[in-house]
C-alpha positions in Angstrom: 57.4 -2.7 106.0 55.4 -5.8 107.0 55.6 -8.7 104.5 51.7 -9.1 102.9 50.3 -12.1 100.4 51.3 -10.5 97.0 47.9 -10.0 95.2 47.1 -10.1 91.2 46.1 -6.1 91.6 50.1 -5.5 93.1 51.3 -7.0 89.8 48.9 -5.0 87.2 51.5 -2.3 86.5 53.8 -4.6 84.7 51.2 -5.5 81.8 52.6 -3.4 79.8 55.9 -5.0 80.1 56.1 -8.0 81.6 53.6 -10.9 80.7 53.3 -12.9 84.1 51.2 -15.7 85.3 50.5 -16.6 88.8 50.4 -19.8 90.7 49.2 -19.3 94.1 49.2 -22.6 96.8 45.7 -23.9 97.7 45.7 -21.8 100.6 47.3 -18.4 99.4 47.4 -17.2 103.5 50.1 -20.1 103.8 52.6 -18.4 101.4 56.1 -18.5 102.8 58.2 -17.9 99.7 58.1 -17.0 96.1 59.4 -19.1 93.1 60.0 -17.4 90.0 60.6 -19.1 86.6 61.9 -17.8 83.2 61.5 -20.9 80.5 64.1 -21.3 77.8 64.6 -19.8 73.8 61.7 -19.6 71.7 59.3 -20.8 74.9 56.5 -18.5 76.6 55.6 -18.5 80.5 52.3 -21.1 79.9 54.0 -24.5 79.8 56.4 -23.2 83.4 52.9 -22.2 84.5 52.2 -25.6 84.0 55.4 -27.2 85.6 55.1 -25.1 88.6 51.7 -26.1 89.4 52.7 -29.7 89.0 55.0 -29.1 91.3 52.7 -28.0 93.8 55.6 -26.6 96.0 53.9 -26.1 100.0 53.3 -22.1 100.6 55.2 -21.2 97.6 53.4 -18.5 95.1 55.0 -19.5 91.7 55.6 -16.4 89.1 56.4 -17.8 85.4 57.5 -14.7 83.3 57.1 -14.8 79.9 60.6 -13.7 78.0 60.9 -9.7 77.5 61.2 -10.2 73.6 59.3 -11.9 70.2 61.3 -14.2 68.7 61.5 -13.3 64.8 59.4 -15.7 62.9 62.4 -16.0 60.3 64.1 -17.6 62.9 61.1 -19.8 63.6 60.8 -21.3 59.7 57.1 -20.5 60.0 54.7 -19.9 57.0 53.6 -16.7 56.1 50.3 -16.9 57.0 51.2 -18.2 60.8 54.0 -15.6 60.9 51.5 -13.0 61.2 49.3 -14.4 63.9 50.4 -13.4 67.8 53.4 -15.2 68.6 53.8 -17.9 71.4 57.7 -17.6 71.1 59.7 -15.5 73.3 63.8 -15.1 74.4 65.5 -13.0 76.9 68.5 -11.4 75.5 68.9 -7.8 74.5 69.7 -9.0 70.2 69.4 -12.5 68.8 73.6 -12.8 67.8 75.7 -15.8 66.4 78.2 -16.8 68.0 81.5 -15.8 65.6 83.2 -19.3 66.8 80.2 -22.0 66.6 77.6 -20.1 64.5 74.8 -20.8 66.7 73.3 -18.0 68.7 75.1 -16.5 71.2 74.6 -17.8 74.6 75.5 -14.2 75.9 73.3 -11.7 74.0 73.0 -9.4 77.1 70.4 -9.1 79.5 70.1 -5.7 80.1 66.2 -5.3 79.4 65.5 -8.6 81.2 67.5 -7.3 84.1 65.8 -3.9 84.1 61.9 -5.7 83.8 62.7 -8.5 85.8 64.5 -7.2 89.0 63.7 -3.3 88.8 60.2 -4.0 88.3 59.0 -7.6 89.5 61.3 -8.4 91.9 62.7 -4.6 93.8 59.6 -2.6 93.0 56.7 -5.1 93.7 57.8 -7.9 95.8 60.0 -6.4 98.1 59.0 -2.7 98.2 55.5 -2.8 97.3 54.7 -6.5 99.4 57.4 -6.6 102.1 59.3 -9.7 100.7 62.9 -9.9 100.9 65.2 -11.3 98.3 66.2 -14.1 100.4 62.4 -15.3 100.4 62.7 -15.9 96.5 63.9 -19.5 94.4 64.7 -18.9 90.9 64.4 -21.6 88.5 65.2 -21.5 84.7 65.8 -23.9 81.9 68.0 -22.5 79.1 68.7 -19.0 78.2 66.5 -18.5 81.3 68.8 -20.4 83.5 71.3 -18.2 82.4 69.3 -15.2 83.2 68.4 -17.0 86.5 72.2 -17.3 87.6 73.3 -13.8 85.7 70.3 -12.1 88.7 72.0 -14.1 91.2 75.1 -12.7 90.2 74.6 -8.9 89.8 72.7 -8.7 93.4 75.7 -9.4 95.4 76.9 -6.1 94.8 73.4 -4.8 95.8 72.4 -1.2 94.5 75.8 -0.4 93.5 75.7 -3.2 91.0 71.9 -2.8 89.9 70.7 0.9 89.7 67.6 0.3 86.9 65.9 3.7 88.1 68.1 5.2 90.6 65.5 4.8 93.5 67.4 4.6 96.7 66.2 1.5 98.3 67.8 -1.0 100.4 67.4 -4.4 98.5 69.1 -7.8 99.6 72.2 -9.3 98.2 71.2 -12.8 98.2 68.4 -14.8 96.6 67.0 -18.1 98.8 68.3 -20.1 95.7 68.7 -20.6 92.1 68.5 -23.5 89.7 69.8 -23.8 86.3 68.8 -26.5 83.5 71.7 -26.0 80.5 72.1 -22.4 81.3 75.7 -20.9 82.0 76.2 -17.8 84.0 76.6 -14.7 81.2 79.8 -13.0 81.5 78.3 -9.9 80.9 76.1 -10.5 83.9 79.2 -10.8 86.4 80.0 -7.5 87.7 83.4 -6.4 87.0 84.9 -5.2 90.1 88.3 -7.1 90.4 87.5 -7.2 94.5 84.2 -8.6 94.4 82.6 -11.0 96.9 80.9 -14.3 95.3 76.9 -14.5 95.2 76.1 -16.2 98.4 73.0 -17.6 96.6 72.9 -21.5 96.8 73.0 -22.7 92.8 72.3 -26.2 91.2 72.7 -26.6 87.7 71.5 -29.5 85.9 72.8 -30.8 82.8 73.3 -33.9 80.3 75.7 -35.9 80.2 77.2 -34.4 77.1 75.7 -31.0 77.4 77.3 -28.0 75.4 76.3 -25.2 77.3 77.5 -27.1 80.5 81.0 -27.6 80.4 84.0 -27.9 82.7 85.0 -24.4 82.0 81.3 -23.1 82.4 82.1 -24.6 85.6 84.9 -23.2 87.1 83.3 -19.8 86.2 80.5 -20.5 88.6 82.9 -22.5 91.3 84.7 -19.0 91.0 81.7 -16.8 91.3 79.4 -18.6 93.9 79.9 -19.7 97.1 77.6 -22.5 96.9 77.2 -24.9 93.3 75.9 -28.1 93.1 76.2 -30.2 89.5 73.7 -32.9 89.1 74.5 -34.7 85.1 71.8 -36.5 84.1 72.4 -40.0 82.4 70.6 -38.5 79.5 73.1 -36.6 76.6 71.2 -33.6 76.2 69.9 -30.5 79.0 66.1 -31.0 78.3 64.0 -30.5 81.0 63.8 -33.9 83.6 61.1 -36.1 82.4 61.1 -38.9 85.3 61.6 -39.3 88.9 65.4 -39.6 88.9 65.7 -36.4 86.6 63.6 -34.3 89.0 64.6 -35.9 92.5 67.7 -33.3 92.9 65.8 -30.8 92.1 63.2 -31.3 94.7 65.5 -32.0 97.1 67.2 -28.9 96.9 63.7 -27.0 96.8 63.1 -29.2 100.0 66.5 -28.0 101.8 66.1 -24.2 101.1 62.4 -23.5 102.1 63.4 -25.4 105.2 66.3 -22.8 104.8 65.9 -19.5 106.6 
């Protein structure tokens, strides 16, 4: 079908679901591509709202999805009496777990949900059946436990419908997103799909990451370097994998925006 401007009214369905905010370019007839965003652990979509108009990408509509769950407010320390107001906090994963070796929460607590909201219904149903796109016209860009679910998408479409079958609906969806970018987020195991003969993602990664990061590692490494065609490392000077706060922290990143909307 012909590719059209998505328009808020295509995305009202999902309300129920999936929170969403949309950051059109000045001119919405010049959108070219589509740059989604998933922020990190105990975030919501409004601050990558934010970022992505700041980053005032040329012809690029910019959708930051809030995560598909409430973060406890036990987790959160809060008092009582905020604990009960709407929460602003939000994660990805399918259960909030500790990790049996560090304690901490699990980096992998599945993303089936996610998966299901994010690519059956945002991404499949809307963008590319509903509008026209195709999966090669989208960037994804997460920081966090989003990253992770950024990279873990990238991951499960190479094996197309086969891999991701949310509904059952028998459409033809691309195996290859126009890129992804990761801040501290590994890719999920559980989010590479288990066929011993499978092809890597095609999708073009960077992953960004402090100099002592400890999501970030060499062996989260060579699990990408084995399951992507394409990764890029940028470590930051900084220790930790917080978000790039100056010119030198974001320059690789805009760079490698630059290179894949020049892309096809």
């Amino acid at each position: 079908m012909p590719t059209r401007i998505p328009e808020q009214e295509d995305f009202d369905h999902l309300s129920s679901s999936l929170h969403i905010s949309l950051i059109f370019p000045e001119v919405p007839e010049t959108t070219t591509a589509i740059l989604i965003l998933f922020h990190g652990l105990g975030d919501s979509e409004t601050p990558f709202a934010t970022f992505a108009k700041n980053l005032n990408l040329p012809g690029v509509l910019a959708i930051s999805v809030r995560g598909v769950s409430p973060l406890p407010p036990s987790l959160l320390g809060l008092p009582d009496s905020e604990a009960a107001r709407p929460t602003n906090h939000f994660h990805w994963g399918d259960d909030l777990t500790l990790s049996s070796s560090t304690g901490d929460l699990d980096l992998d607590p599945g993303f089936s949900k996610a998966e299901q909201l994010v690519w059956g219904k945002l991404i499949r149903d809307t963008l590319v059946e509903k509008c026209g796109w195709e999966t090669n016209d989208i960037l994804l860009f997460g920081f966090g436990q989003g990253g992770s679910l950024a990279l873990g998408l990238s991951s499960r479409i190479r094996q197309g419908e086969k891999v991701i079958d949310v509904t059952e609906r028998n459409i033809s969806t691309g195996s290859i997103f126009k890129g992804v970018v990761t801040i501290g987020g590994p890719l999920p195991a559980s989010m590479i799909p288990s066929l011993s003969a499978r092809e890597k993602s095609r999708t073009p990664a960077l992953v960004c990451h402090g100099r002592s990061s400890e999501s970030i590692d060499e062996d989260a490494m060579d699990v990408l370097k084995k399951e992507f065609v394409d990764v890029r490392e940028v470590k930051w000077k900084k220790h930790d994998d917080g978000m790039p706060k100056n010119k030198d922290e974001m320059l690789p990143i805009m760079q490698f925006f630059a290179e894949r909307l020049r892309g096809w």
